[in-house]
C-alpha angles and dihedrals in degrees: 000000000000098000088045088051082044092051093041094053083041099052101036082227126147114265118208108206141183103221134191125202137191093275083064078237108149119218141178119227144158124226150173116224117234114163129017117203120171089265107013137046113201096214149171111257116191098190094061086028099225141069126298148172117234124183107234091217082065088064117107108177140347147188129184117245113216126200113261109241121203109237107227123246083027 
């Protein structure tokens, strides 16, 4: 989980992530990572529209969202 977070911060690239909180409550969001500590990340979410903290050890799960390029000549 940690290279995607990496790439993602890198790359200044969306994250979808599974994320679990205290409440043990599993949600779906997309972020953009802003900044990446040893426990936390201070992110973008889009779904709260606003920034948040998240613990890295509460994701679940995460995959890097790249920009969609238009092929030329498609």
């Amino acid at each position: 989980m940690l290279y995607q977070l990496k790439q993602a911060y890198n790359d200044n690239s969306k994250l979808e992530i599974m994320y679990i909180n205290q409440k043990d409550q599993v949600s779906q969001r997309i972020i953009r990572v802003l900044e990446l500590h040893e426990h936390t990340i201070k992110a973008y979410c889009y779904k709260q529209r606003a920034l948040r903290f998240f613990k890295i050890e509460n994701i679940l799960s995460g995959r890097v969202i790249k920009p969609y390029v238009k092929q030329q000549g498609a």
